[in-house]
C-alpha positions as a Markdown table, in Angstrom:
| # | Residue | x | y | z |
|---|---|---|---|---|
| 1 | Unk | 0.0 | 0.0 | 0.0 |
| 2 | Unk | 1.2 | 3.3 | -0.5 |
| 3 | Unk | 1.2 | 6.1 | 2.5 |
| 4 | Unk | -1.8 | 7.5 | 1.2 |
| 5 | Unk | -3.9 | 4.0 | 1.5 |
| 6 | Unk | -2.3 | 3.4 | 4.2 |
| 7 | Unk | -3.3 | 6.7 | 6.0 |
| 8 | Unk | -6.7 | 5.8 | 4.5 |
| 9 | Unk | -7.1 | 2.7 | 6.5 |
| 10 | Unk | -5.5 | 4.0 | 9.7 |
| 11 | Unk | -8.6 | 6.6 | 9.3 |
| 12 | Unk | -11.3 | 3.5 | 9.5 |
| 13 | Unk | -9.7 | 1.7 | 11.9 |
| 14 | Unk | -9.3 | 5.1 | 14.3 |
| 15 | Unk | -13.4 | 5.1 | 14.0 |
| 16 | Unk | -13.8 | 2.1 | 15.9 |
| 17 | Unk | -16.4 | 3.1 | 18.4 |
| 18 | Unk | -17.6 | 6.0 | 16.4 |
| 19 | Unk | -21.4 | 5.5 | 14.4 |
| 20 | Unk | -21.8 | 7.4 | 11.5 |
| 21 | Unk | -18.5 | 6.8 | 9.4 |
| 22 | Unk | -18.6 | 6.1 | 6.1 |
| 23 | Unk | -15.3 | 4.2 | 5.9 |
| 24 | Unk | -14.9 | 0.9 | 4.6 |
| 25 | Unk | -12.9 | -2.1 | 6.2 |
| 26 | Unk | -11.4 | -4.6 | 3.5 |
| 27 | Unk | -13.6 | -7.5 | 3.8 |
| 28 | Unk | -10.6 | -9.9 | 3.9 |
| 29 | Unk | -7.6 | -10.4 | 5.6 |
| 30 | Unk | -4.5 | -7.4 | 4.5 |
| 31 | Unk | -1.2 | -9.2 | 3.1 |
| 32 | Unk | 1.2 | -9.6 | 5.2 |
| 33 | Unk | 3.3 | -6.5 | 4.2 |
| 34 | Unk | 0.2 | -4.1 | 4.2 |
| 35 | Unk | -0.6 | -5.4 | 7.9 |
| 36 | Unk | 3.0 | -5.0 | 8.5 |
| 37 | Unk | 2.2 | -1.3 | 7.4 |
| 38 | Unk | -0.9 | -0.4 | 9.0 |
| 39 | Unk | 0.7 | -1.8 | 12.1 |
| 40 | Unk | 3.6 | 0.6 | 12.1 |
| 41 | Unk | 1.4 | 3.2 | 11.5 |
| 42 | Unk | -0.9 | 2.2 | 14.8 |
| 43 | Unk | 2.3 | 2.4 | 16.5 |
| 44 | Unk | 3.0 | 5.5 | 15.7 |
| 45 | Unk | -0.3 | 7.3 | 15.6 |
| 46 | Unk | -1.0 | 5.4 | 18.9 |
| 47 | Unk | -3.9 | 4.0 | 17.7 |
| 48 | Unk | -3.5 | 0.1 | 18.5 |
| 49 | Unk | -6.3 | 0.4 | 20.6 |
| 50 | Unk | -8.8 | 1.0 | 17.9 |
| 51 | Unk | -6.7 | -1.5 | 15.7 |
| 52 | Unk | -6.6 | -4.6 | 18.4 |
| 53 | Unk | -10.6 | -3.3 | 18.7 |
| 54 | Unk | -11.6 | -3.4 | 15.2 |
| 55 | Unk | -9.8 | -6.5 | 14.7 |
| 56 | Unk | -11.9 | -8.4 | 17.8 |
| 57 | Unk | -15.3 | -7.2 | 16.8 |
| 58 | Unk | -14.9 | -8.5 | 12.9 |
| 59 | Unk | -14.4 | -5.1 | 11.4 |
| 60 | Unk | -11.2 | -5.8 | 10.3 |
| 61 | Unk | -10.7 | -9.2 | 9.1 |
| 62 | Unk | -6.8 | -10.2 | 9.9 |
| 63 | Unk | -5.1 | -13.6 | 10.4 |
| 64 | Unk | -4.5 | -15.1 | 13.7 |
| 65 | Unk | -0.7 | -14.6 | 13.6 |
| 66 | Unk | -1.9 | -10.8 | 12.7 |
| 67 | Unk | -4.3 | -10.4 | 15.7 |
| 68 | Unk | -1.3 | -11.5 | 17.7 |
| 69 | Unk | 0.9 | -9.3 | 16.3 |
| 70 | Unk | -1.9 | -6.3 | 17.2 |
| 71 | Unk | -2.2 | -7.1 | 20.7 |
| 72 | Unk | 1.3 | -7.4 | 21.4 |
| 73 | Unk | 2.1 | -3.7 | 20.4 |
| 74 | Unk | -0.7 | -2.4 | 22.1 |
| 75 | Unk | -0.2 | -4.8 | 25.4 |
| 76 | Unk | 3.4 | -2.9 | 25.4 |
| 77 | Unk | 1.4 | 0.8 | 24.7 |
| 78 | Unk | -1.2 | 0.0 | 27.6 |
| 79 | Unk | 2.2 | -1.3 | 29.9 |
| 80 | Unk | 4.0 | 2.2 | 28.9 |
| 81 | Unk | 0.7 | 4.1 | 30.0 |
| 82 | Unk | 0.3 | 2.4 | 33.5 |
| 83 | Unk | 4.0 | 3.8 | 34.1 |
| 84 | Unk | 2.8 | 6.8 | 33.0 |
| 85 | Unk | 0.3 | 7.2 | 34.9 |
| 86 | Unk | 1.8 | 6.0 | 38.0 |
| 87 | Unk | 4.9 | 8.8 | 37.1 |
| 88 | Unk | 1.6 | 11.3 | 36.7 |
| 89 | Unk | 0.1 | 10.7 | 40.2 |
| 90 | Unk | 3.6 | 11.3 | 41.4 |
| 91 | Unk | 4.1 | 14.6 | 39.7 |
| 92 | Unk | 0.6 | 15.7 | 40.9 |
| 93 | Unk | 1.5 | 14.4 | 44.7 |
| 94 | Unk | 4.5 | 16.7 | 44.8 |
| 95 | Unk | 2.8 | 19.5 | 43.0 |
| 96 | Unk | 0.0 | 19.3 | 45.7 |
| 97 | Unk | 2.1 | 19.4 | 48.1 |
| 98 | Unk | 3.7 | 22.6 | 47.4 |
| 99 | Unk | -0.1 | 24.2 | 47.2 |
| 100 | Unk | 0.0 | 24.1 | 43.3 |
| 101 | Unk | -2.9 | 23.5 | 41.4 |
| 102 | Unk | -2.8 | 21.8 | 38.1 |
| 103 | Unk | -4.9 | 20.1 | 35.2 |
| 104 | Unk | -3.9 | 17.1 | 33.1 |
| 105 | Unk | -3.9 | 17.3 | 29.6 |
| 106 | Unk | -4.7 | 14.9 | 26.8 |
| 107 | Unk | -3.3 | 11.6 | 27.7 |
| 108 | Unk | -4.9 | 9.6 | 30.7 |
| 109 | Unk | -7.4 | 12.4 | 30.9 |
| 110 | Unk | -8.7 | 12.2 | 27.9 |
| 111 | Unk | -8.3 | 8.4 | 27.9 |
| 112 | Unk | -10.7 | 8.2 | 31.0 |
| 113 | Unk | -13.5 | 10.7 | 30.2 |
| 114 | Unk | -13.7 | 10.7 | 26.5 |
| 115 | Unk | -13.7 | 7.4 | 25.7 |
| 116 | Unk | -15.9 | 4.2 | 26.4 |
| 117 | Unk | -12.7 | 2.1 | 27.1 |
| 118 | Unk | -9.9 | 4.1 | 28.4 |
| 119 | Unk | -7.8 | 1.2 | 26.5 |
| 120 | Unk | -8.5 | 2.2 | 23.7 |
| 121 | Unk | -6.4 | 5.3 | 24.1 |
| 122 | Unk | -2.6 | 5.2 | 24.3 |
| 123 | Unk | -0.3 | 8.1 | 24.9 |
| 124 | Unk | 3.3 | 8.9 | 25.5 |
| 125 | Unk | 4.1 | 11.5 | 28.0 |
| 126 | Unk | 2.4 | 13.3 | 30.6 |
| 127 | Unk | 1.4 | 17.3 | 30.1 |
| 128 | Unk | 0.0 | 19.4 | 33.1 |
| 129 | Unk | -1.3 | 22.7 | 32.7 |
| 130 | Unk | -0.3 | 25.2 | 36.1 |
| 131 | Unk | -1.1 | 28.8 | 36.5 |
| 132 | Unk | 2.0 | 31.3 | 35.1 |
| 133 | Unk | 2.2 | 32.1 | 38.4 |
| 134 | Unk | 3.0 | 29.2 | 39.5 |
| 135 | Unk | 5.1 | 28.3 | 36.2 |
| 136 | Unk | 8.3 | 28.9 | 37.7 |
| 137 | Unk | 7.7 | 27.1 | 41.2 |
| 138 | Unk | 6.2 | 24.1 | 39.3 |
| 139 | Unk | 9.4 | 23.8 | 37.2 |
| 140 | Unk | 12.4 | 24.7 | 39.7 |
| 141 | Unk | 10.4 | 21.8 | 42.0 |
| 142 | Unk | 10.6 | 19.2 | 39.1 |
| 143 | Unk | 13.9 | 20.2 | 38.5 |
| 144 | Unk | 14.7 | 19.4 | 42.4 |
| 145 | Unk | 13.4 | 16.1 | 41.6 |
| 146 | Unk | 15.7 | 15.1 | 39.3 |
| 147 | Unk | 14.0 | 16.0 | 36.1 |
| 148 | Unk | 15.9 | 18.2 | 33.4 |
| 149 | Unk | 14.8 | 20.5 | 30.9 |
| 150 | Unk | 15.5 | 19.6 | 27.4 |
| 151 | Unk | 15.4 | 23.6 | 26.1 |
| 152 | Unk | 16.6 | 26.3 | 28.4 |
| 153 | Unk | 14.1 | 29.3 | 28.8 |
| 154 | Unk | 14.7 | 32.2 | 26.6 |
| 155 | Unk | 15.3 | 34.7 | 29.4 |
| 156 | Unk | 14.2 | 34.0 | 33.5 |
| 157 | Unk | 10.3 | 34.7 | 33.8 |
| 158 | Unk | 10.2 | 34.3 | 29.8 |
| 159 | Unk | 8.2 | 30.9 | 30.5 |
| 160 | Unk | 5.3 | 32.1 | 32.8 |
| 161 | Unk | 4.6 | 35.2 | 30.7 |
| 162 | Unk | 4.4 | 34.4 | 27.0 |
| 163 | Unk | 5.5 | 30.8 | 26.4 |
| 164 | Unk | 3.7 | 27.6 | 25.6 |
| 165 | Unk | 5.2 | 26.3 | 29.0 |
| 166 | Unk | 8.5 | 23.6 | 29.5 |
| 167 | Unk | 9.5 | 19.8 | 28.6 |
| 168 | Unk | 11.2 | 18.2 | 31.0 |
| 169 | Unk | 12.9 | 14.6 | 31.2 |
| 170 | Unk | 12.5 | 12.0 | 33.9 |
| 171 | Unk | 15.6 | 9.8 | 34.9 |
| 172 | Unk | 13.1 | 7.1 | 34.0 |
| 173 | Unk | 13.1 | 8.3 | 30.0 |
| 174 | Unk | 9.6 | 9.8 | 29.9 |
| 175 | Unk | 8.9 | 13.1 | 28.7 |
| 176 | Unk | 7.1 | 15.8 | 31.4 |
| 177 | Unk | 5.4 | 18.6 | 29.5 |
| 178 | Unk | 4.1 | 21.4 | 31.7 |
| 179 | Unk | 2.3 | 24.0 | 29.7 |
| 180 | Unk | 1.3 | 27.3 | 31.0 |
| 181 | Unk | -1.0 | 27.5 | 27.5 |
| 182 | Unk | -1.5 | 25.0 | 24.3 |
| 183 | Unk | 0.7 | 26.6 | 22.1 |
| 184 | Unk | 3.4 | 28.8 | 21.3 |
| 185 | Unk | 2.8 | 31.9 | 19.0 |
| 186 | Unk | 0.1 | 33.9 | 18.7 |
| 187 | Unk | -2.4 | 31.0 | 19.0 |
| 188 | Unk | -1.2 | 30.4 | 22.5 |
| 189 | Unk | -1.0 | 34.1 | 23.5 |
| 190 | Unk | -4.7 | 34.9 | 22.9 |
| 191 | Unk | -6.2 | 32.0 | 24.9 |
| 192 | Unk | -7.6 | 33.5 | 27.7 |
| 193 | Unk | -6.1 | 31.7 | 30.4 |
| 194 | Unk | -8.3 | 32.1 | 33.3 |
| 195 | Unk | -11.2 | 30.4 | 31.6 |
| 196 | Unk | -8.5 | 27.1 | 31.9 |
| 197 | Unk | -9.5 | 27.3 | 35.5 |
| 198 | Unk | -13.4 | 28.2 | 35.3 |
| 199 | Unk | -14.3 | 24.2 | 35.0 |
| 200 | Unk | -12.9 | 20.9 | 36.2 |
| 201 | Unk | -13.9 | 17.3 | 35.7 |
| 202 | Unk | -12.5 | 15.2 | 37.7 |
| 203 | Unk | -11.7 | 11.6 | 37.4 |
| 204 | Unk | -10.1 | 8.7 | 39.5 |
| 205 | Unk | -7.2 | 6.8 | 38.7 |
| 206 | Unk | -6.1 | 3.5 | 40.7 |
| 207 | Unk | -5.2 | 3.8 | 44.9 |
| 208 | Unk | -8.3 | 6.0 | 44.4 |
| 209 | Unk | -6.3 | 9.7 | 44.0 |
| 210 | Unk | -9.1 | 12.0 | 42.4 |
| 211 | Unk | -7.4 | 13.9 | 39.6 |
| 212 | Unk | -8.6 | 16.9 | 37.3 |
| 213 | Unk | -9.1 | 17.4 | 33.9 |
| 214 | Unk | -9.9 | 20.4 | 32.4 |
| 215 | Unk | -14.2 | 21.3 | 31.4 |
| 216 | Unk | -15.3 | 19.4 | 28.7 |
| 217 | Unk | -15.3 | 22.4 | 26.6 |
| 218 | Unk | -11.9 | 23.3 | 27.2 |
| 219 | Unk | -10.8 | 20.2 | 26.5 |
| 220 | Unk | -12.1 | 20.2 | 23.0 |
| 221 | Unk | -10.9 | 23.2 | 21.6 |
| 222 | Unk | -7.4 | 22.1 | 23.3 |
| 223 | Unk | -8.1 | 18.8 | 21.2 |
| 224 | Unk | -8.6 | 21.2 | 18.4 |
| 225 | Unk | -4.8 | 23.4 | 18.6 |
| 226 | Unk | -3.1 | 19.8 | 19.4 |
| 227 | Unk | -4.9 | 18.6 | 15.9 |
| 228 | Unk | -4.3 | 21.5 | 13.9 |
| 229 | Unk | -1.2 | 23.2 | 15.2 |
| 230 | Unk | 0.4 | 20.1 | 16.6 |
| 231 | Unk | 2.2 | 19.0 | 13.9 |
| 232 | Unk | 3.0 | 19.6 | 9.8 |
| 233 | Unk | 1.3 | 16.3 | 9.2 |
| 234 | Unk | -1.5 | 16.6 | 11.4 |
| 235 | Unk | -1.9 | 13.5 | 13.4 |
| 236 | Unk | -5.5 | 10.9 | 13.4 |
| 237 | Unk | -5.3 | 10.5 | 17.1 |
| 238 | Unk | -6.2 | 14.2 | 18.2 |
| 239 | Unk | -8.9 | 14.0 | 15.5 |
| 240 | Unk | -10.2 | 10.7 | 17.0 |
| 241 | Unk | -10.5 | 12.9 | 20.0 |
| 242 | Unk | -12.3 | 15.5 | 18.7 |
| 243 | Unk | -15.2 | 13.5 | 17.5 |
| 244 | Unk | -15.8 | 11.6 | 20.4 |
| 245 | Unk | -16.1 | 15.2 | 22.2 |
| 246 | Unk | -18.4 | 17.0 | 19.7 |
| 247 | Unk | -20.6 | 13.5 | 19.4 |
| 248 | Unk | -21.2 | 13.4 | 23.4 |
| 249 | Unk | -24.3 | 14.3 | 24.6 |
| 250 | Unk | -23.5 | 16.7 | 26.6 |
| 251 | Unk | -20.9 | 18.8 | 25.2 |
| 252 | Unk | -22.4 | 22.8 | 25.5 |
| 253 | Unk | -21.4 | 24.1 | 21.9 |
| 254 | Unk | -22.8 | 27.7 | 22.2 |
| 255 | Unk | -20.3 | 27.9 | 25.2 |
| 256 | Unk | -17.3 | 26.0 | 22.8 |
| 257 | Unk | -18.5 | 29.1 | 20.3 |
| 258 | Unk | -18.0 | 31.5 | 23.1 |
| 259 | Unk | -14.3 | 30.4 | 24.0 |
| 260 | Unk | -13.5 | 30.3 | 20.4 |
| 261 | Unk | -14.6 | 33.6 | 19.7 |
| 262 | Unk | -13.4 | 35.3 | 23.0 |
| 263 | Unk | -10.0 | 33.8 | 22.3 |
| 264 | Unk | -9.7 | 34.4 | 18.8 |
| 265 | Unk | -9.3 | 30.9 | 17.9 |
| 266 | Unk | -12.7 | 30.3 | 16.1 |
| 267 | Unk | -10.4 | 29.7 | 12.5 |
| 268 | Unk | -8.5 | 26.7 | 14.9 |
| 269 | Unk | -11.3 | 25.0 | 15.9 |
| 270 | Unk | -13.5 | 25.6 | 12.6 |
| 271 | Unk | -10.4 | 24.2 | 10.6 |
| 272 | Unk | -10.0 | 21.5 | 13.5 |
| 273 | Unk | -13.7 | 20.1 | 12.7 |
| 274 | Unk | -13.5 | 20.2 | 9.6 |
| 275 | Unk | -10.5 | 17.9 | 9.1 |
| 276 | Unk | -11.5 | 15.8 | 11.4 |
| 277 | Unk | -14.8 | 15.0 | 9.9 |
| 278 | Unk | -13.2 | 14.7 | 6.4 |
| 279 | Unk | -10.7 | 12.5 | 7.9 |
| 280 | Unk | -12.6 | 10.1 | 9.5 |
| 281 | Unk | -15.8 | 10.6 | 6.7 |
| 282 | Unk | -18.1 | 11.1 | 10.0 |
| 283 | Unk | -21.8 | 11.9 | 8.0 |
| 284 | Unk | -23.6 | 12.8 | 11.6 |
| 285 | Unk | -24.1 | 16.4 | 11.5 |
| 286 | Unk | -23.8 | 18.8 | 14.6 |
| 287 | Unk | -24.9 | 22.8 | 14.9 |
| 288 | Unk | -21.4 | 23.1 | 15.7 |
| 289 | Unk | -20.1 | 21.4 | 12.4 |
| 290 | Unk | -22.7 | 23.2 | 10.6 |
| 291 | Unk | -21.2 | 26.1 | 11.9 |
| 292 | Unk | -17.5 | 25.1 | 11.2 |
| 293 | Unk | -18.1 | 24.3 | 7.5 |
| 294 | Unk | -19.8 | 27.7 | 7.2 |
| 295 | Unk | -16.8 | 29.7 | 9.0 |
| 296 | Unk | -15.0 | 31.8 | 6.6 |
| 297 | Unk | -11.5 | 33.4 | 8.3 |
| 298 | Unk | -10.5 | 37.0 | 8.7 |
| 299 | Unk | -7.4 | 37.9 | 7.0 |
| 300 | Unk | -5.5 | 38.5 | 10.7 |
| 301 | Unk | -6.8 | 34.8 | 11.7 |
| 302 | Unk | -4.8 | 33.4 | 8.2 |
| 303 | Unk | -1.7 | 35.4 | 8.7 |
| 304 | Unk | -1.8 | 33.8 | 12.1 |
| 305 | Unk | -1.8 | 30.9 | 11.1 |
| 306 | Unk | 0.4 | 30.9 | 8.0 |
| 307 | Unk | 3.2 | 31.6 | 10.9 |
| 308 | Unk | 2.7 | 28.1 | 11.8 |
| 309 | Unk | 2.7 | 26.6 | 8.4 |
| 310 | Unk | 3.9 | 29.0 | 5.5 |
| 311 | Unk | 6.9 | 27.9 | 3.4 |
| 312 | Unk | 9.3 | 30.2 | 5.7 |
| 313 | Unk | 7.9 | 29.8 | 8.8 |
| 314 | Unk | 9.6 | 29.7 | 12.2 |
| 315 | Unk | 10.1 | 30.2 | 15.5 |
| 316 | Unk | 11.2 | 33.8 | 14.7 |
| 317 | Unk | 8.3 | 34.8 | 12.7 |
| 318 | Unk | 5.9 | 32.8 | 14.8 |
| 319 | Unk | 7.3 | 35.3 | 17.8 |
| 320 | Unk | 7.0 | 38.6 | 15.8 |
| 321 | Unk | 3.7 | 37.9 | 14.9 |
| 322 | Unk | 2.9 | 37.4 | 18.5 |
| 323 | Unk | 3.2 | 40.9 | 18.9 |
| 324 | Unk | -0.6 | 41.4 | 17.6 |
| 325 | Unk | -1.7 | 39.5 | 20.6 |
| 326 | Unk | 0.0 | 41.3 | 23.9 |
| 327 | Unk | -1.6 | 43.8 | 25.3 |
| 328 | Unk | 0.2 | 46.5 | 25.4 |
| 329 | Unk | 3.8 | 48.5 | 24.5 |
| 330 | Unk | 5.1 | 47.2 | 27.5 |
| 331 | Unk | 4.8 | 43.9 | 27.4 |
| 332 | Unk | 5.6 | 44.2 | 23.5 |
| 333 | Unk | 8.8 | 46.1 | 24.8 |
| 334 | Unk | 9.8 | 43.1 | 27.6 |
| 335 | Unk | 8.9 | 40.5 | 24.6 |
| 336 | Unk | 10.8 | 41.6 | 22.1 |
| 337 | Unk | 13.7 | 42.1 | 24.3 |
| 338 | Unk | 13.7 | 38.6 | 25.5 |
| 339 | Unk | 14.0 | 37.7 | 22.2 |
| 340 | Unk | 16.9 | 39.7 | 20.7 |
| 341 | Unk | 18.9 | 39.2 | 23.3 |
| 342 | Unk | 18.0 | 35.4 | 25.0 |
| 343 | Unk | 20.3 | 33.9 | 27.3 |
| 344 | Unk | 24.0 | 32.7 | 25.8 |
| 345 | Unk | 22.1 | 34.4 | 22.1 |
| 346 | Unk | 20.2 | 30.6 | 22.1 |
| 347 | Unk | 16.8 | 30.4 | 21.1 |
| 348 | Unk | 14.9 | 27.0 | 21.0 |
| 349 | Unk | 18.2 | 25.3 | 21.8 |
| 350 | Unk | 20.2 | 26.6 | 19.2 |
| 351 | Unk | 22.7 | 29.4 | 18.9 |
| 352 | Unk | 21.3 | 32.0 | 16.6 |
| 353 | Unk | 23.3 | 35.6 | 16.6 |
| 354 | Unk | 21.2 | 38.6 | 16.8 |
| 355 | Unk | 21.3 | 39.4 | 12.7 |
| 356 | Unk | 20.7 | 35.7 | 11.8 |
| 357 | Unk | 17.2 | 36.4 | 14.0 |
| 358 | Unk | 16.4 | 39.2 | 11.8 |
| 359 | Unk | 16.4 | 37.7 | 8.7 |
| 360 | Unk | 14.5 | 34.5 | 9.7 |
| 361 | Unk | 11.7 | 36.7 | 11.4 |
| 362 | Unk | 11.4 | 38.4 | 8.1 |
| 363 | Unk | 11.0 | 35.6 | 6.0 |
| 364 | Unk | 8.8 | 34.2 | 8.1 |
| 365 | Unk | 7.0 | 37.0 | 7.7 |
| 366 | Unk | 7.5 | 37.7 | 4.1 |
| 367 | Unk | 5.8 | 33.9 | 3.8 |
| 368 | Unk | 3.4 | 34.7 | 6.3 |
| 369 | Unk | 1.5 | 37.2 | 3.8 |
């Protein structure tokens, strides 16, 4: 098969649980080398849950040695989220501790509220969302506990006032991410961070320790930046995650709308929605994918995003275009400081002198029109 069939079928096989798609399973068993395919691809886009799934309930015939191969991967994806989880309740303990409240983030969260089986949804690392102020304290008190941070911050305080937050390692191998928003770039700076906080849903892991999530709301457009800003290629899982959100029953999509439009994100999670029901050829119509197929994007919402995804963009030009979303001169001022002249001239882990900066922000931006 070629990546594009192969994409294709990692599509159907991510609607498992889902009514209303329109994809079609092959009604006989894949050859060896196109199982061998899809199977790397499950791996990858975490998504063995829905294959080992599919396969048990008939929708995707496969051999038996086939079926064994399935469950093996996602037996060692289920083991890897157990340690995960066990590292999360961990992270939470000590940040409790210290009086700091937190949310999880995709992952187990997600895994326990928005899906039937919790199984059915791997994940790879563990992301908490703190307060900004209480970035700083969060991070200094991983770092006490052995973790390292695998990009130094732009300038001190640089974090908890504009930046998508920190990743951290473990000694174990396993990656912390603590955000202080979704994203970096303009996206990230117009999310209005104290309706993070408004609503919690919380949820109970094993030993019992209650843990929070964020509202359901929240959690879907976040769902929606991870899908559409996440990556170049944007990845099936996030979209998975989106439909089981907007297909709930009790999902409030005037207040969605609302949080969209109040942090001038309503071109992300339009674009978000739309994908995903192309993606995974969902026919069941919502008001809210009504709406989202009707959206049509201000000029300011596209340059936006082109920052993300034009030809020439960056880092550089992500930050200058940034500056349309602080508030005022000040902060624009302490911004743009930060980043001409960043700790040891390194940026994003790299080395880049002051001139080299310059011209990447302004091809960025040249591509960004």
């Amino acid at each position: 098969m070629t990546a594009i069939e192969t994409r294709t079928l990692l599509a159907a096989v991510a609607t498992y649980g889902l009514l209303g798609s329109m994809h079609v399973l092959p009604e006989s068993p894949l050859t060896d080398a196109e199982f061998d395919g899809l199977l790397r691809g499950s791996v990858s886009q975490r998504l063995t849950g829905a294959l080992v799934g599919s396969i048990a309930s008939d929708r995707l015939p496969a051999t038996e040695a086939q079926s064994h191969r399935a469950s093996e991967e996602h037996f060692i994806a289920l083991c890897h989220c157990l340690e995960l989880e066990s590292a999360l309740l961990d992270v939470v303990g000590a940040l409790d501790q210290e009086g700091i409240d937190c949310r999880v983030l995709k992952g187990s969260a997600t895994a326990h509220l928005d899906y039937v089986d919790p199984a059915q949804r791997t994940f790879v690392d563990v992301d908490l969302l703190v307060r900004g102020e209480d970035f700083d304290r969060a991070t200094m008190l991983m770092l006490s506990r052995g973790y390292s941070r695998l990009v130094a911050e732009v300038r001190p305080g640089f974090d908890r006032r504009f930046g998508k937050g920190c990743t951290l390692s473990s000694t174990a191998g396993y990656e912390l991410d603590l955000h202080r928003t979704f994203v970096t770039g303009p996206f990230g700076l117009t999310v209005r961070l104290d309706d993070l906080w408004t609503d919690a849903t919380p949820w109970v892991l094993a030993g019992g320790r209650q843990l929070h999530a964020l509202g359901r709301e929240q959690r879907l457009l976040h769902a929606c930046y991870h899908a559409v800003l996440g990556d170049r290629t944007p990845r099936i899982v996030p979209q998975r995650d989106i439909a089981s959100l907007i297909l709930s029953d009790d999902l409030d999509e005037v207040r969605v709308r609302e949080l969209a439009h109040g942090w001038r994100a309503e071109y992300v999670v339009a674009r978000a929605i739309n994908m995903t029901w192309n993606t995974l050829a969902l026919a069941d119509d919502t008001a809210l994918t009504a709406w989202a197929r009707r959206y049509q994007p201000d000029a300011r919402s596209e340059h936006a995003f082109a920052t993300y995804y034009a030809k020439h963009a960056n880092y550089a030009a992500r930050s200058w275009a940034s500056l349309r979303a602080l508030p005022n001169t000040r902060t624009r001022a302490t911004f743009l400081y930060s980043l001409a002249f960043p700790q040891g001239g390194v940026i994003g882990g790299s080395p880049i002198p002051f001139t080299r900066r310059l011209i990447r922000a302004g091809q960025g931006l040249r591509g960004e029109r």
